[in-house]
C-alpha positions in Angstrom: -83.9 -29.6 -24.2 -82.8 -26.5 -25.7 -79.4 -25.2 -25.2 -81.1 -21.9 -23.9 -83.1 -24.1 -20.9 -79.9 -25.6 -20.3 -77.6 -22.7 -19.6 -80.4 -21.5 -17.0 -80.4 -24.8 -14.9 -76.8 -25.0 -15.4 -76.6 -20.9 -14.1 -79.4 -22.0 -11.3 -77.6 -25.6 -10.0 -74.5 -22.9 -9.7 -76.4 -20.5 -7.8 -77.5 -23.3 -5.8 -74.3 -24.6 -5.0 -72.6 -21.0 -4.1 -75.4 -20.3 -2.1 -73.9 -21.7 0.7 -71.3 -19.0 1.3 -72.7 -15.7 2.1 -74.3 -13.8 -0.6 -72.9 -10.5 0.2 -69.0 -11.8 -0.9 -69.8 -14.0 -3.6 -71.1 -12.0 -6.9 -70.8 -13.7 -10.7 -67.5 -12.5 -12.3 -67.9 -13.7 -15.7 -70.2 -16.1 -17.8 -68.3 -17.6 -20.4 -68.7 -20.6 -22.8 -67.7 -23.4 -20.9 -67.6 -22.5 -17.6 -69.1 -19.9 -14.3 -66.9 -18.0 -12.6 -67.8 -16.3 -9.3 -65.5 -13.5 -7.6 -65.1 -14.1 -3.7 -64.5 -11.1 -1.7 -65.0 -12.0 1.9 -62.3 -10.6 4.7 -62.3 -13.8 6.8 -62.8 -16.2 4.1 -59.4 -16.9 1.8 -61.2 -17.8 -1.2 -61.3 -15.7 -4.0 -62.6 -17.5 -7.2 -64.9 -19.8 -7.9 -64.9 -21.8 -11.0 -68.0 -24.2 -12.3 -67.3 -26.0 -15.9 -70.7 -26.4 -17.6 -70.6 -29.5 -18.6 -69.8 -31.0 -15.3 -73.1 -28.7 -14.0 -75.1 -30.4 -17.0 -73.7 -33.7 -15.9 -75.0 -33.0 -12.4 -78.2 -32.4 -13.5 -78.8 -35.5 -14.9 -77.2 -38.1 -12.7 -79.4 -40.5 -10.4 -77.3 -39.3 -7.6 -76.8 -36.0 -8.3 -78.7 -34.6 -5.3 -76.0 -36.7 -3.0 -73.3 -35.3 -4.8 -74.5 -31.5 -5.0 -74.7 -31.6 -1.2 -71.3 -32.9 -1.5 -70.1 -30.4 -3.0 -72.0 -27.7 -1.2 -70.0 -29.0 2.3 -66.7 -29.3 -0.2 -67.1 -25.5 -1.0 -67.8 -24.4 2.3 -64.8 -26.4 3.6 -62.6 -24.9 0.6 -63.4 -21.4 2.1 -61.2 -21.1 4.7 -58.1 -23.1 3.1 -58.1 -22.7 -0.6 -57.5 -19.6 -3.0 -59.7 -21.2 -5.8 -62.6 -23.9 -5.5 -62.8 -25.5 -9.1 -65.4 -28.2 -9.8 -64.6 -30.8 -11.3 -61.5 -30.7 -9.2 -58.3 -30.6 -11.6 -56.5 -34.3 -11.0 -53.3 -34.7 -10.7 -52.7 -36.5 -14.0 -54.5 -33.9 -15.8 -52.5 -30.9 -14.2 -49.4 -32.9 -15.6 -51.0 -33.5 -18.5 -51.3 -29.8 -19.1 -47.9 -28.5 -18.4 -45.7 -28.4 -22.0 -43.8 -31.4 -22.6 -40.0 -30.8 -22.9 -38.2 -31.8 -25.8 -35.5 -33.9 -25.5 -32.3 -32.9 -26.6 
């Protein structure tokens, strides 16, 4: 599969996903490398930002399950609108949060 195929599933398994909010308040905010990012501007809704990491997406794709867990995360997102600023998918752990904070060195 060509890379150029790829980004369009990838773009249309995201517009799948996002689909479930409203699509006057959701609007694409930026296609970069390695991930979608959708802008959330809905009054009654607190979420503001949606972010969709490619290679999860291509991941998706391809599973055996991946219909299961794309409803999954359809109800996640939908759930995520009234209680979270940002809906990010994969969902950041909390090892790799740590992980990404600067180690201090000891003196």
């Amino acid at each position: 599969m060509s890379t150029t195929t790829q980004k369009i599933d990838e773009t249309k398994l995201a517009d799948e996903i996002v689909g479930v909010l409203d699509p006057a308040v959701v609007r694409v905010c930026s296609e970069v490398r390695g991930a979608i990012r959708y802008a959330v501007r809905g009054k009654s809704l607190k979420l503001r930002s949606i972010l969709l990491r490619r290679d999860a997406l291509r991941r998706l794709l391809t599973d055996p399950a991946g219909s299961v867990k794309i409803e999954y995360l359809k109800r996640d997102l939908l759930r995520a609108a009234m209680h979270r600023i940002e809906f990010r998918y994969p969902h950041l752990t909390r090892t790799r949060v740590e992980t990404a904070e600067p180690v201090e060195a000891a003196v």
